[in-house]
mmCIF file of the N, C-alpha and C atoms, coordinates in Angstrom:
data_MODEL
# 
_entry.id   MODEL 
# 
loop_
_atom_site.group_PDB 
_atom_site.id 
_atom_site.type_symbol 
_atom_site.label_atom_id 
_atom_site.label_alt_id 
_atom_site.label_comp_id 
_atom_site.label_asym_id 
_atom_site.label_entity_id 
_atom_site.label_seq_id 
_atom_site.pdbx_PDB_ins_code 
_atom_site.Cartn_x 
_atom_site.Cartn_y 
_atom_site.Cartn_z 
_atom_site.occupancy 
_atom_site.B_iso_or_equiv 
_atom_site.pdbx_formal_charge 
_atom_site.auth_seq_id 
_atom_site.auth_comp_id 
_atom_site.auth_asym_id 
_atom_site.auth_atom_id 
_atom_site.pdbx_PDB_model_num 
ATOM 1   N N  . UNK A 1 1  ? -16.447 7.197   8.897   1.00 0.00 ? 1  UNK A N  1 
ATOM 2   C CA . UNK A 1 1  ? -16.215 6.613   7.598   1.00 0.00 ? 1  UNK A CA 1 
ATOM 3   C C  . UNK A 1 1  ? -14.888 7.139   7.042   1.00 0.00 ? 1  UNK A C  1 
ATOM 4   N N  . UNK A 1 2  ? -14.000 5.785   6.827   1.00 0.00 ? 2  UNK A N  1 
ATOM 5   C CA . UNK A 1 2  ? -12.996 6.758   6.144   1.00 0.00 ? 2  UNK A CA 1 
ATOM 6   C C  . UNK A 1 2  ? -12.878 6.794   5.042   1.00 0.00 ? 2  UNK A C  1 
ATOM 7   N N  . UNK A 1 3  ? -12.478 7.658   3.985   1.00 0.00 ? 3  UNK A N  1 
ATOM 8   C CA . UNK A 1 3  ? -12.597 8.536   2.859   1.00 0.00 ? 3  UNK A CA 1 
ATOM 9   C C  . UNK A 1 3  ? -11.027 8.201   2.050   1.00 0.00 ? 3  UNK A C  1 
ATOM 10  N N  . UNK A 1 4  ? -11.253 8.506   0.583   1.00 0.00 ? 4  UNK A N  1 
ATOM 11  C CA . UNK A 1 4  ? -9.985  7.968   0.019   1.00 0.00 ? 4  UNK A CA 1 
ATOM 12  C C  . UNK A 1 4  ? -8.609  9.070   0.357   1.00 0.00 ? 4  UNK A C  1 
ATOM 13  N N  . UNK A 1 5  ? -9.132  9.600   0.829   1.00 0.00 ? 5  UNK A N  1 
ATOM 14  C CA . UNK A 1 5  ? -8.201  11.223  0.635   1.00 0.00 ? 5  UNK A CA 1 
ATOM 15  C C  . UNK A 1 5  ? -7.481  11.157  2.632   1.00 0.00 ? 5  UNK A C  1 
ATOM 16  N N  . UNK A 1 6  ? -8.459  10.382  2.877   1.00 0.00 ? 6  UNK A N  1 
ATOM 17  C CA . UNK A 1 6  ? -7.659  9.616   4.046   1.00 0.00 ? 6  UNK A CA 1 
ATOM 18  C C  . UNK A 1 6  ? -6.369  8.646   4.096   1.00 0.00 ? 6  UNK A C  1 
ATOM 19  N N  . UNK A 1 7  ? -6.671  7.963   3.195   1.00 0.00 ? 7  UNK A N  1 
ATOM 20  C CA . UNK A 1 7  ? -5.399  7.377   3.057   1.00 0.00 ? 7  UNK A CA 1 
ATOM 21  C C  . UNK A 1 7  ? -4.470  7.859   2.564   1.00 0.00 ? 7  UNK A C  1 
ATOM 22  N N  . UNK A 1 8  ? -4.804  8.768   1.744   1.00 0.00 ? 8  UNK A N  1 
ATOM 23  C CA . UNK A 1 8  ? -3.333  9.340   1.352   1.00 0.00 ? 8  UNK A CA 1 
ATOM 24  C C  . UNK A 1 8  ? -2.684  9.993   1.934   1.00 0.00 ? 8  UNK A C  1 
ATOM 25  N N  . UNK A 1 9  ? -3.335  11.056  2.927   1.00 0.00 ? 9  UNK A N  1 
ATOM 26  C CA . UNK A 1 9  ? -3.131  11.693  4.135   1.00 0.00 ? 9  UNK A CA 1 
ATOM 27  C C  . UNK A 1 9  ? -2.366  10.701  5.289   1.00 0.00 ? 9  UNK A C  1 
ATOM 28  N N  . UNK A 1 10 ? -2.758  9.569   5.309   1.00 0.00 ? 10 UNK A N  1 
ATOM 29  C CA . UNK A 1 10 ? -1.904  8.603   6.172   1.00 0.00 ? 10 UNK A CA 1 
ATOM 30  C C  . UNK A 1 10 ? -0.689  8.773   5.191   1.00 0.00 ? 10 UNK A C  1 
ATOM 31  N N  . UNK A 1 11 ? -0.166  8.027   4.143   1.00 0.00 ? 11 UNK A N  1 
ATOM 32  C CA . UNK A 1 11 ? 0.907   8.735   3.878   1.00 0.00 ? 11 UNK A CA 1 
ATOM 33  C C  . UNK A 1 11 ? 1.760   9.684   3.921   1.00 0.00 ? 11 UNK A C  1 
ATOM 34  N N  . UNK A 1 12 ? 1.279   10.376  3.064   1.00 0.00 ? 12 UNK A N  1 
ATOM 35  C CA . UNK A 1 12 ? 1.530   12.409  3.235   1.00 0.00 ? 12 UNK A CA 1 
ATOM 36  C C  . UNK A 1 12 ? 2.358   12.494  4.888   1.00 0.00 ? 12 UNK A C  1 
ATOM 37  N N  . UNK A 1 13 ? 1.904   11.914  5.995   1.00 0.00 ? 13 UNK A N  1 
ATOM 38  C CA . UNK A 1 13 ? 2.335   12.225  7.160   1.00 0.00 ? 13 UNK A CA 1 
ATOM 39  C C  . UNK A 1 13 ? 3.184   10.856  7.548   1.00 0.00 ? 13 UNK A C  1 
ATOM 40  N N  . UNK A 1 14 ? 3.201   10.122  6.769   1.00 0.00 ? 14 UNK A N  1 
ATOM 41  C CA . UNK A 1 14 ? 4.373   9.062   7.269   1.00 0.00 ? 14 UNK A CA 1 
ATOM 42  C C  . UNK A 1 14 ? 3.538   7.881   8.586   1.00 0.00 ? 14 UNK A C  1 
ATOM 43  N N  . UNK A 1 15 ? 2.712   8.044   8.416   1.00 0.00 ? 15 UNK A N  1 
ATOM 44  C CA . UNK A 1 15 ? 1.727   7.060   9.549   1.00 0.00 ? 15 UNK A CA 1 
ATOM 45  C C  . UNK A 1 15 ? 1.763   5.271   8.706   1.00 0.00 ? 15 UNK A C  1 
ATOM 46  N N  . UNK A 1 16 ? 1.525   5.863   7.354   1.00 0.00 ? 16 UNK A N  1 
ATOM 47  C CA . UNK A 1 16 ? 1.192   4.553   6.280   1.00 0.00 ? 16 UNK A CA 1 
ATOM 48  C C  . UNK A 1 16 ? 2.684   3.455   6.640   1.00 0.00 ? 16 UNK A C  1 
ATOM 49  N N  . UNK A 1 17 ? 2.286   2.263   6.950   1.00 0.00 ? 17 UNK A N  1 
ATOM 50  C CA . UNK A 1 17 ? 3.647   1.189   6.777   1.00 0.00 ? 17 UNK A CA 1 
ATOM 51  C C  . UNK A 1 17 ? 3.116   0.138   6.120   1.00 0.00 ? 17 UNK A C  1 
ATOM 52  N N  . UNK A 1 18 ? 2.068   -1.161  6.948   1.00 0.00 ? 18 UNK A N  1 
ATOM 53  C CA . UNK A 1 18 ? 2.004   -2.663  6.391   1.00 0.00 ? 18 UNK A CA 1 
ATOM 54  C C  . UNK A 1 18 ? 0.401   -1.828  5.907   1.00 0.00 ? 18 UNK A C  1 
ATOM 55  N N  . UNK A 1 19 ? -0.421  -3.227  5.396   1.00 0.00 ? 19 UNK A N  1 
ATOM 56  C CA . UNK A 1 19 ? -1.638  -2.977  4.960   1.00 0.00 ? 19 UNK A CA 1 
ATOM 57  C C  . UNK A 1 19 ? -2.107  -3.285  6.579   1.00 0.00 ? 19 UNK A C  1 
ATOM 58  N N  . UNK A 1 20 ? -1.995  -3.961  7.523   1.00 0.00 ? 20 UNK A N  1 
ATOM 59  C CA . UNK A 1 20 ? -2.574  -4.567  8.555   1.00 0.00 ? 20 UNK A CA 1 
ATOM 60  C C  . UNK A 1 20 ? -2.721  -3.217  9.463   1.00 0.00 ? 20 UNK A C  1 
ATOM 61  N N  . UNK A 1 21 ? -1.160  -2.418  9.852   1.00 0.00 ? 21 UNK A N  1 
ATOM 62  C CA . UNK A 1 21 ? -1.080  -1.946  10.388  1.00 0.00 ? 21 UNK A CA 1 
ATOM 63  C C  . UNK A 1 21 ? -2.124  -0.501  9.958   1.00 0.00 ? 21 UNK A C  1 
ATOM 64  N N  . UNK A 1 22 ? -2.384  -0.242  9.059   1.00 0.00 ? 22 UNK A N  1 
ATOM 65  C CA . UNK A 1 22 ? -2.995  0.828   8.531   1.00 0.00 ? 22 UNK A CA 1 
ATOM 66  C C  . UNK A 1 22 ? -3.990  0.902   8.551   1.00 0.00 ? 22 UNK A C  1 
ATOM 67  N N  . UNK A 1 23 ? -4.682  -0.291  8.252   1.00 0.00 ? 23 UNK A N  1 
ATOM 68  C CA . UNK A 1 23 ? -5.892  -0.565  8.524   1.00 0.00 ? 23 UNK A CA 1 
ATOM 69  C C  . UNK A 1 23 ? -6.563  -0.819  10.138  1.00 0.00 ? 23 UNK A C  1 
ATOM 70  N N  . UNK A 1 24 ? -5.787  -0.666  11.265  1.00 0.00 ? 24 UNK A N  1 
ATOM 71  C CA . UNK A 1 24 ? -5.400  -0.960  12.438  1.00 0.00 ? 24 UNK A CA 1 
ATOM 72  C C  . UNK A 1 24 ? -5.609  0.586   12.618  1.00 0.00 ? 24 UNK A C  1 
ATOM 73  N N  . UNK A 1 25 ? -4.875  1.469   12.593  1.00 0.00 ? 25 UNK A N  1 
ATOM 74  C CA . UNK A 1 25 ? -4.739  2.821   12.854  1.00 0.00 ? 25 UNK A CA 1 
ATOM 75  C C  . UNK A 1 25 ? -6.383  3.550   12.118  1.00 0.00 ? 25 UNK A C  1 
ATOM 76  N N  . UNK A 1 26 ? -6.889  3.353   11.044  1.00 0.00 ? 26 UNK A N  1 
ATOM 77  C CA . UNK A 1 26 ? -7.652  4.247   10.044  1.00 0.00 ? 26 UNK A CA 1 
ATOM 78  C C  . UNK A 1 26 ? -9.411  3.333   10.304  1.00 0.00 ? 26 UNK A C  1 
ATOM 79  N N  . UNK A 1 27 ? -9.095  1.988   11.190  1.00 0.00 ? 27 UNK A N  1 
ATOM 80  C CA . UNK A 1 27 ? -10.416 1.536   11.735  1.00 0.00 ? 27 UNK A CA 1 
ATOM 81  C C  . UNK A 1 27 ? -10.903 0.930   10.687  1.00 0.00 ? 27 UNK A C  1 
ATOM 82  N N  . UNK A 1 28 ? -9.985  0.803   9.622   1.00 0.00 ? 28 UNK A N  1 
ATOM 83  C CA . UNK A 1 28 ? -11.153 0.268   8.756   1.00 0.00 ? 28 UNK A CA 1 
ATOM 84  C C  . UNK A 1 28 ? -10.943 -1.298  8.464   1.00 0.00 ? 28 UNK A C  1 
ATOM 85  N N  . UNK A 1 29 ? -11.586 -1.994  7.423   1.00 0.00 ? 29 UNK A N  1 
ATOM 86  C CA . UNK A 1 29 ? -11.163 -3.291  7.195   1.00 0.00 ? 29 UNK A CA 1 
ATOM 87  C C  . UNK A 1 29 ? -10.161 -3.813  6.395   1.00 0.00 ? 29 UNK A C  1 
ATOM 88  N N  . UNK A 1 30 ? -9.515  -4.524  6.610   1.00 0.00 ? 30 UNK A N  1 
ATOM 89  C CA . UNK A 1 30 ? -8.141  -4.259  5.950   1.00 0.00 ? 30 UNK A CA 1 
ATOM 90  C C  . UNK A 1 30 ? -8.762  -4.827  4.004   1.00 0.00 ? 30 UNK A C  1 
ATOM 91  N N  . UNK A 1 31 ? -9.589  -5.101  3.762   1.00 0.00 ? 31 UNK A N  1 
ATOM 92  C CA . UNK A 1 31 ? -10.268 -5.495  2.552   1.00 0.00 ? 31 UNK A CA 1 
ATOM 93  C C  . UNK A 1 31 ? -10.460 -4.470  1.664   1.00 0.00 ? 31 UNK A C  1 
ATOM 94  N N  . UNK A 1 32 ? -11.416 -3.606  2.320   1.00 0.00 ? 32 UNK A N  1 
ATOM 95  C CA . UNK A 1 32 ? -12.026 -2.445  2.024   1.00 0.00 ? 32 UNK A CA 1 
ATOM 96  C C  . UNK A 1 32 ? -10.259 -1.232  1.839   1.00 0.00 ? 32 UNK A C  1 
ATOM 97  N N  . UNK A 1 33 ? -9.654  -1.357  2.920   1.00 0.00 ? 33 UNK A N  1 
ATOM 98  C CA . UNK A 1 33 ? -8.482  -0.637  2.521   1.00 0.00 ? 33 UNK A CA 1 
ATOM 99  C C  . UNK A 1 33 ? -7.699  -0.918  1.579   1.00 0.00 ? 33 UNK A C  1 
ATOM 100 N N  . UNK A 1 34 ? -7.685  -2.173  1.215   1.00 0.00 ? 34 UNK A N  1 
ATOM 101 C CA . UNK A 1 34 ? -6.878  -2.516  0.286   1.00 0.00 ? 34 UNK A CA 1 
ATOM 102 C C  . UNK A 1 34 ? -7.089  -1.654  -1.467  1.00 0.00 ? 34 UNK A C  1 
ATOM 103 N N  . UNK A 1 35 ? -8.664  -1.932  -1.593  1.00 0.00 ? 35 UNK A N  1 
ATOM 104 C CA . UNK A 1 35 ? -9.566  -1.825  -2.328  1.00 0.00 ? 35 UNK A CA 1 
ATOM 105 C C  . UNK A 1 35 ? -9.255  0.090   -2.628  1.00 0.00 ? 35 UNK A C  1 
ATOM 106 N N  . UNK A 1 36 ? -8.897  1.252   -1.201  1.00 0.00 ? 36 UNK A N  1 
ATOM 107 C CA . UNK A 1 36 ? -8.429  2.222   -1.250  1.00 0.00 ? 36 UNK A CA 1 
ATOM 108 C C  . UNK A 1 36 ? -6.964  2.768   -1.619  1.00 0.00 ? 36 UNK A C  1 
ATOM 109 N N  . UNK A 1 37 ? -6.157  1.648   -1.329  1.00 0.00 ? 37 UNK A N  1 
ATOM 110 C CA . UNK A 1 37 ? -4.850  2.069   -1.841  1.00 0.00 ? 37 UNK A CA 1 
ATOM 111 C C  . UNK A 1 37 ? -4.564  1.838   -3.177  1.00 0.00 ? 37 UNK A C  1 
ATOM 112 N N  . UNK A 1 38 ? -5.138  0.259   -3.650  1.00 0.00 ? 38 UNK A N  1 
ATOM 113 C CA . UNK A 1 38 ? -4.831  -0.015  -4.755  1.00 0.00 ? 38 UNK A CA 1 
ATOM 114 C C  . UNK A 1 38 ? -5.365  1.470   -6.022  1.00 0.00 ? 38 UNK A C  1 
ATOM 115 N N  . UNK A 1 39 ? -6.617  2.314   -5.785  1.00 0.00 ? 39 UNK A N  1 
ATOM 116 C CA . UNK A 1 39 ? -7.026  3.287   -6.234  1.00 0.00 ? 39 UNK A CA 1 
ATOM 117 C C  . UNK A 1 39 ? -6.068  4.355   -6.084  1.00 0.00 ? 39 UNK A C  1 
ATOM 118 N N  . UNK A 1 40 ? -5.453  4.661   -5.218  1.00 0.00 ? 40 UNK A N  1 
ATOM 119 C CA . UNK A 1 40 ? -4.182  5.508   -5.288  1.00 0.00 ? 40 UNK A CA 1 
ATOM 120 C C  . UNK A 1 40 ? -3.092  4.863   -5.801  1.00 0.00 ? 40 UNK A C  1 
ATOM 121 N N  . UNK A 1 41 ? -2.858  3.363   -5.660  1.00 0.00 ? 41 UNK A N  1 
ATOM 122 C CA . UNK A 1 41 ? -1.450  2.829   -6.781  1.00 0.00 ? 41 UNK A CA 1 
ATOM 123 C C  . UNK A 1 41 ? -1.658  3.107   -8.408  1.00 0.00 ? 41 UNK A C  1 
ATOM 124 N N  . UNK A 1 42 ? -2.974  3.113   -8.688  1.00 0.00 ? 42 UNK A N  1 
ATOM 125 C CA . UNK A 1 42 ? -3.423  3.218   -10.117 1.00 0.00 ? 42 UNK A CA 1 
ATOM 126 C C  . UNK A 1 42 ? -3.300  4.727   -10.509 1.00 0.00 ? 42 UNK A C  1 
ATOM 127 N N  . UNK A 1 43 ? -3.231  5.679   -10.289 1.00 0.00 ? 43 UNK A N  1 
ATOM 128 C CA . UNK A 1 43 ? -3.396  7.214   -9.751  1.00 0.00 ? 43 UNK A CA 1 
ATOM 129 C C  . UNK A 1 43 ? -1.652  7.414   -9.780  1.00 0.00 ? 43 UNK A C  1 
ATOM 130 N N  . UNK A 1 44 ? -1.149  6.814   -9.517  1.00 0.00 ? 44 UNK A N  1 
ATOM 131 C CA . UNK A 1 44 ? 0.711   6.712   -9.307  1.00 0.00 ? 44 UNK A CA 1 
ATOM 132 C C  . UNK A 1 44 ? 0.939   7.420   -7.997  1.00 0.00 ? 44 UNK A C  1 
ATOM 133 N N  . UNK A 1 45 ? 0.026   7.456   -6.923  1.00 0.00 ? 45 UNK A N  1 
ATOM 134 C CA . UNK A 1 45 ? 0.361   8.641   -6.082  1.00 0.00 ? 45 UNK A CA 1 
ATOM 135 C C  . UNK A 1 45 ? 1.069   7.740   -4.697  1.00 0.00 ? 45 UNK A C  1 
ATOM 136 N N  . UNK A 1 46 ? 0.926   6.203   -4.656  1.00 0.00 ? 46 UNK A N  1 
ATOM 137 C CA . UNK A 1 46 ? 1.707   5.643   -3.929  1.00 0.00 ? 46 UNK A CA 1 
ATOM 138 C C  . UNK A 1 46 ? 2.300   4.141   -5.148  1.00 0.00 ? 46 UNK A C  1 
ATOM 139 N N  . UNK A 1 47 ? 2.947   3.459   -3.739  1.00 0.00 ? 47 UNK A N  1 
ATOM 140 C CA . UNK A 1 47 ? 3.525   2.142   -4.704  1.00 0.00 ? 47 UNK A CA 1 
ATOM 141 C C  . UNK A 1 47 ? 3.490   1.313   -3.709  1.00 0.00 ? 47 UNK A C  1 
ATOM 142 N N  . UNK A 1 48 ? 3.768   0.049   -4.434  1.00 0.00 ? 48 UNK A N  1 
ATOM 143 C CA . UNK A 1 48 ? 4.051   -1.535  -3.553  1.00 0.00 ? 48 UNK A CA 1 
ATOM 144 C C  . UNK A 1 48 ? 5.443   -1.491  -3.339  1.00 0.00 ? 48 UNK A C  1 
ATOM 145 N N  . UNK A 1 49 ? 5.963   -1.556  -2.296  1.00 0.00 ? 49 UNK A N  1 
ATOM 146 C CA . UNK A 1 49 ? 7.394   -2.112  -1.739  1.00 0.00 ? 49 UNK A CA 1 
ATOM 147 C C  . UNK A 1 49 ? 7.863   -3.128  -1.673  1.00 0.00 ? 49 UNK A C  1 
ATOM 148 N N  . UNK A 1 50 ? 8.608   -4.246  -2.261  1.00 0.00 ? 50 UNK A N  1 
ATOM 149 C CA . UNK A 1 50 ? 8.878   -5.226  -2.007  1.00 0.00 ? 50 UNK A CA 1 
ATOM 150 C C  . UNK A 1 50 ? 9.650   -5.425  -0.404  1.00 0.00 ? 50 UNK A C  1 
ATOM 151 N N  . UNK A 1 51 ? 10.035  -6.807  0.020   1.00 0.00 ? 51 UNK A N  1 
ATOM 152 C CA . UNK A 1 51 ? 10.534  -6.665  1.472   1.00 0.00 ? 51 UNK A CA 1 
ATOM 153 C C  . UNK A 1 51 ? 11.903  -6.391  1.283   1.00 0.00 ? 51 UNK A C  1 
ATOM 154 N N  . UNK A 1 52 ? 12.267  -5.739  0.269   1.00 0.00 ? 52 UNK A N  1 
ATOM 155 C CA . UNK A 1 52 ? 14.094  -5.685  -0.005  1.00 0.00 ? 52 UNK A CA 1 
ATOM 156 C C  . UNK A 1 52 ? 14.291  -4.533  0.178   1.00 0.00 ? 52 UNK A C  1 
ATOM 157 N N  . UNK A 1 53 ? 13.291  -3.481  -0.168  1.00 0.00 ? 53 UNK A N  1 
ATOM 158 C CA . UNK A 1 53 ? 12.827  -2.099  0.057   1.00 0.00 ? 53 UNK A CA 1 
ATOM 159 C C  . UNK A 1 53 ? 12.914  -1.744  -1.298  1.00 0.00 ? 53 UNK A C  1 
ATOM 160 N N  . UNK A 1 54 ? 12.724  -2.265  -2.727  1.00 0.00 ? 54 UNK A N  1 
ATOM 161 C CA . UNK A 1 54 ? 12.893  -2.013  -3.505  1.00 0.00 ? 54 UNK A CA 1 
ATOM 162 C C  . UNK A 1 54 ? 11.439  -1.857  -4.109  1.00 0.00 ? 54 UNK A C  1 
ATOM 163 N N  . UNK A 1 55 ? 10.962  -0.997  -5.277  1.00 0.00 ? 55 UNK A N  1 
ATOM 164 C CA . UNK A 1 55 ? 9.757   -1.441  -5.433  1.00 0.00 ? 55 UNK A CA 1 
ATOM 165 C C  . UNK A 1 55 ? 9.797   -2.031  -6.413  1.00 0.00 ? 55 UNK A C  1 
ATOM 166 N N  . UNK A 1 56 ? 8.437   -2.773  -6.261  1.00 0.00 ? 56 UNK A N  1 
ATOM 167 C CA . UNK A 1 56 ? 8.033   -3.727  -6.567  1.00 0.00 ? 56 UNK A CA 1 
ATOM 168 C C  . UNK A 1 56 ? 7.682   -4.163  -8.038  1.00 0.00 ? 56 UNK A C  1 
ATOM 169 N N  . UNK A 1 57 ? 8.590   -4.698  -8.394  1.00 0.00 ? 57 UNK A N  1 
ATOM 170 C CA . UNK A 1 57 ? 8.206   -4.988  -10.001 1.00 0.00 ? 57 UNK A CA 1 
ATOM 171 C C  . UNK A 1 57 ? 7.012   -5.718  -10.908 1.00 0.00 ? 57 UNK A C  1 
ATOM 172 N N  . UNK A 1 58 ? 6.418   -5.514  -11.457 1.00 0.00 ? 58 UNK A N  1 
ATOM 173 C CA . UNK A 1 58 ? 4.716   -6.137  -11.886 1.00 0.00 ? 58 UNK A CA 1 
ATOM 174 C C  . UNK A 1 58 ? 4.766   -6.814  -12.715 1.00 0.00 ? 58 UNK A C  1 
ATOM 175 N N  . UNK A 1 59 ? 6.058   -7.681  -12.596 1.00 0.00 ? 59 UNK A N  1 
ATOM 176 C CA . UNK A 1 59 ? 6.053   -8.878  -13.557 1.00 0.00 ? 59 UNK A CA 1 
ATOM 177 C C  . UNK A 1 59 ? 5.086   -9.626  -13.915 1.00 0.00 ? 59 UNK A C  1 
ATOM 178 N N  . UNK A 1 60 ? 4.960   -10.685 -14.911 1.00 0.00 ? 60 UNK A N  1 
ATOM 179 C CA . UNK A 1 60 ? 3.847   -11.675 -14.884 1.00 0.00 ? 60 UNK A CA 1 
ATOM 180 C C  . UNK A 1 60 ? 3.752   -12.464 -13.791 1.00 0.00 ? 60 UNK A C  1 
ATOM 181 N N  . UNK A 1 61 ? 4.704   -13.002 -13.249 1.00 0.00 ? 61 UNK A N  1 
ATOM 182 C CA . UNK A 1 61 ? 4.455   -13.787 -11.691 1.00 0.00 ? 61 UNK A CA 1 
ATOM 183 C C  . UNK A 1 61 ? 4.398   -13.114 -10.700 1.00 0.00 ? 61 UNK A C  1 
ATOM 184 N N  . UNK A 1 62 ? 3.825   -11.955 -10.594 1.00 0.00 ? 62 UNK A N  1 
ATOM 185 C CA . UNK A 1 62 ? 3.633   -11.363 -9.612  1.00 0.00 ? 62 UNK A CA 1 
ATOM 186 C C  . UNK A 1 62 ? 2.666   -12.131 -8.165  1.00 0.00 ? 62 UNK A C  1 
ATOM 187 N N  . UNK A 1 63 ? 1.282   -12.280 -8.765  1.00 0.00 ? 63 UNK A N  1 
ATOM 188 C CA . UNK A 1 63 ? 0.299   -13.162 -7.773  1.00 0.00 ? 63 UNK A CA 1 
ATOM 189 C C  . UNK A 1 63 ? 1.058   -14.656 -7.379  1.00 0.00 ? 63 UNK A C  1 
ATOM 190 N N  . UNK A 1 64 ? 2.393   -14.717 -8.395  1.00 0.00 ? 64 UNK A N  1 
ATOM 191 C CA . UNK A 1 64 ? 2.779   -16.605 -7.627  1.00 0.00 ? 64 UNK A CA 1 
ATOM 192 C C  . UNK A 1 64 ? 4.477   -16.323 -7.109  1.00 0.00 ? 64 UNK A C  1 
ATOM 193 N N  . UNK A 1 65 ? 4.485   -15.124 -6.719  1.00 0.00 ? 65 UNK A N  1 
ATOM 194 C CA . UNK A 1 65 ? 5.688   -14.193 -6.200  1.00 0.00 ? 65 UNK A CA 1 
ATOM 195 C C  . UNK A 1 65 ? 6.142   -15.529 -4.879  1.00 0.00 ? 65 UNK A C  1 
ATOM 196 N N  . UNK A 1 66 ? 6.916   -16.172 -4.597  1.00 0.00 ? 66 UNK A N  1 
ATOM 197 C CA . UNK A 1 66 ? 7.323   -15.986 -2.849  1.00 0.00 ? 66 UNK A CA 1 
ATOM 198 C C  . UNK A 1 66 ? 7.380   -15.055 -2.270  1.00 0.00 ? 66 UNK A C  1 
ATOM 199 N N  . UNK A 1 67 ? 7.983   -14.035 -2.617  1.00 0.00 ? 67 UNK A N  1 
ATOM 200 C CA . UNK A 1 67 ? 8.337   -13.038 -1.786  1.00 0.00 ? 67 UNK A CA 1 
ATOM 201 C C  . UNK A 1 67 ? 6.807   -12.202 -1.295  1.00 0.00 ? 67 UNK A C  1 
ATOM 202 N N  . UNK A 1 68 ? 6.492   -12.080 -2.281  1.00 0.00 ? 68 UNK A N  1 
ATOM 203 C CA . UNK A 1 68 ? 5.072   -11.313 -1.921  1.00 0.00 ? 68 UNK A CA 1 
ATOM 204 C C  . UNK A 1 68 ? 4.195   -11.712 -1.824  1.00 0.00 ? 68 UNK A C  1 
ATOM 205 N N  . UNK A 1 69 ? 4.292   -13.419 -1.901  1.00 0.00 ? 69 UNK A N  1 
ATOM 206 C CA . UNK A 1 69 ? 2.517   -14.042 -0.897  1.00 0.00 ? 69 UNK A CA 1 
ATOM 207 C C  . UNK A 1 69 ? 3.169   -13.738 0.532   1.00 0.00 ? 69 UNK A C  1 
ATOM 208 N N  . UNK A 1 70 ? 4.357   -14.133 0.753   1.00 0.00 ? 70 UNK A N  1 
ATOM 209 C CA . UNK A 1 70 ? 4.770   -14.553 2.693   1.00 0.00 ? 70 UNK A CA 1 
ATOM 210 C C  . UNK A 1 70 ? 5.046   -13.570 2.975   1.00 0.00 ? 70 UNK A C  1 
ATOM 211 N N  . UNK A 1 71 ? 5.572   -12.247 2.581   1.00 0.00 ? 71 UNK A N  1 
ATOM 212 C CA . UNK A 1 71 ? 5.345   -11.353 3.312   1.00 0.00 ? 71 UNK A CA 1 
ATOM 213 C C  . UNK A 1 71 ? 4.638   -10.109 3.163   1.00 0.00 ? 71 UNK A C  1 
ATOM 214 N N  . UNK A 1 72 ? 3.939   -9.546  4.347   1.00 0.00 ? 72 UNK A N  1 
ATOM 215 C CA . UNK A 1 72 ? 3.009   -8.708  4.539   1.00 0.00 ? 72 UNK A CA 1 
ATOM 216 C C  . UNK A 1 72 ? 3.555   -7.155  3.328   1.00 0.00 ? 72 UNK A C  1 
ATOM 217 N N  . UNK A 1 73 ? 2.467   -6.897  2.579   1.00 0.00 ? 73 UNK A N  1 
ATOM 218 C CA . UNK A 1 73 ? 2.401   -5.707  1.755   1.00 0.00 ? 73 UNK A CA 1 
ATOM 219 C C  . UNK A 1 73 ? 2.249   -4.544  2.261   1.00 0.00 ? 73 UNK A C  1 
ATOM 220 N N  . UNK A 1 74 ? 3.594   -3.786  1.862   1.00 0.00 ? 74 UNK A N  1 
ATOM 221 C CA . UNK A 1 74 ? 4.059   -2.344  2.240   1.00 0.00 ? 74 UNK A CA 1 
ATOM 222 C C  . UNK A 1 74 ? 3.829   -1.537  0.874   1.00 0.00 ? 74 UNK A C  1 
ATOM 223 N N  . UNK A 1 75 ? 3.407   -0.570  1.530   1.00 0.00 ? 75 UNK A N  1 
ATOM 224 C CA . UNK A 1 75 ? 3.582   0.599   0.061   1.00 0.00 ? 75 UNK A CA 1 
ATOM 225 C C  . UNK A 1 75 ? 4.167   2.015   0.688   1.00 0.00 ? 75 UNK A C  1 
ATOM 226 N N  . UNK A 1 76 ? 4.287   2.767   0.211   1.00 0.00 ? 76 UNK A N  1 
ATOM 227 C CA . UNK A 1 76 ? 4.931   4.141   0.514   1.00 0.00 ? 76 UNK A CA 1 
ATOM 228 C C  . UNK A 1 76 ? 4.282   5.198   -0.651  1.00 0.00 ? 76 UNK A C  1 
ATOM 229 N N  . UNK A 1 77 ? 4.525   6.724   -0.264  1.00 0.00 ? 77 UNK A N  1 
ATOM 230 C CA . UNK A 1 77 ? 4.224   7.497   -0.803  1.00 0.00 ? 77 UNK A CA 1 
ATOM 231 C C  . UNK A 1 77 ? 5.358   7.928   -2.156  1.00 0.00 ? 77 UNK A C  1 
ATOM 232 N N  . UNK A 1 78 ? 4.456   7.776   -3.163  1.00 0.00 ? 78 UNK A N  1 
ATOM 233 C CA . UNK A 1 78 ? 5.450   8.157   -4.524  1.00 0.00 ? 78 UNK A CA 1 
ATOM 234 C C  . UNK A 1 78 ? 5.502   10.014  -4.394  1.00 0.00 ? 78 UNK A C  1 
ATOM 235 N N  . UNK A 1 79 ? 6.652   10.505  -4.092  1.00 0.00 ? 79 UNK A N  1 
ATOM 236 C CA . UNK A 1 79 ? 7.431   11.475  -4.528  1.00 0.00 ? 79 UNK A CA 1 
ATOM 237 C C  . UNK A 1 79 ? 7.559   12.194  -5.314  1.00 0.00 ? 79 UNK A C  1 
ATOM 238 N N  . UNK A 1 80 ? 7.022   13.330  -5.803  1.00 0.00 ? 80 UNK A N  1 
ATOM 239 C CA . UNK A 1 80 ? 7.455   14.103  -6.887  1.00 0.00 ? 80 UNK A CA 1 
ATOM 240 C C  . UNK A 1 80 ? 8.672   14.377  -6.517  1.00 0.00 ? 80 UNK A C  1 
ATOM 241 N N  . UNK A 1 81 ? 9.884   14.238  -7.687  1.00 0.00 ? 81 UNK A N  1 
ATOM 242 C CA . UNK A 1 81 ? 11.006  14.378  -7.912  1.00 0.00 ? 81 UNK A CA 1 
ATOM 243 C C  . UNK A 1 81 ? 11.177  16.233  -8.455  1.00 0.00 ? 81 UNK A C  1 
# 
């Protein structure tokens, strides 16, 4: 079973890239993972990447984005500065 403190640990070590791929590596369903990161995006301890490498801004059109229905969702580990 994997655990939320798992995923962040996929981060933490640089393993974390697409949602597919992560969910690919950590066995789990990519649904259910989603459901785990978004709990660490809320937490500020990771973020959404846009495909420009910029992150991702939470505009109101976010859900009717082009950019971010067609391509696959990246996040990365947020940084203490």
């Amino acid at each position: 079973m994997v655990r939320l403190r798992d995923v962040l640990e996929a981060f933490e070590q640089g393993k974390a890239t697409s949602l597919a791929q992560l969910s690919k590596n950590l066995g789990v369903e990519a649904v259910i993972l989603d459901t785990m990161i978004q709990f660490w995006v809320r937490k500020g301890k990771i973020r959404e990447v846009c495909s420009s490498g910029k992150h991702c801004e939470k505009c109101g059109s976010h859900s009717e984005c082009s950019i971010t229905t067609t391509v696959p969702r990246r996040y990365e580990l947020v940084r203490d500065s």
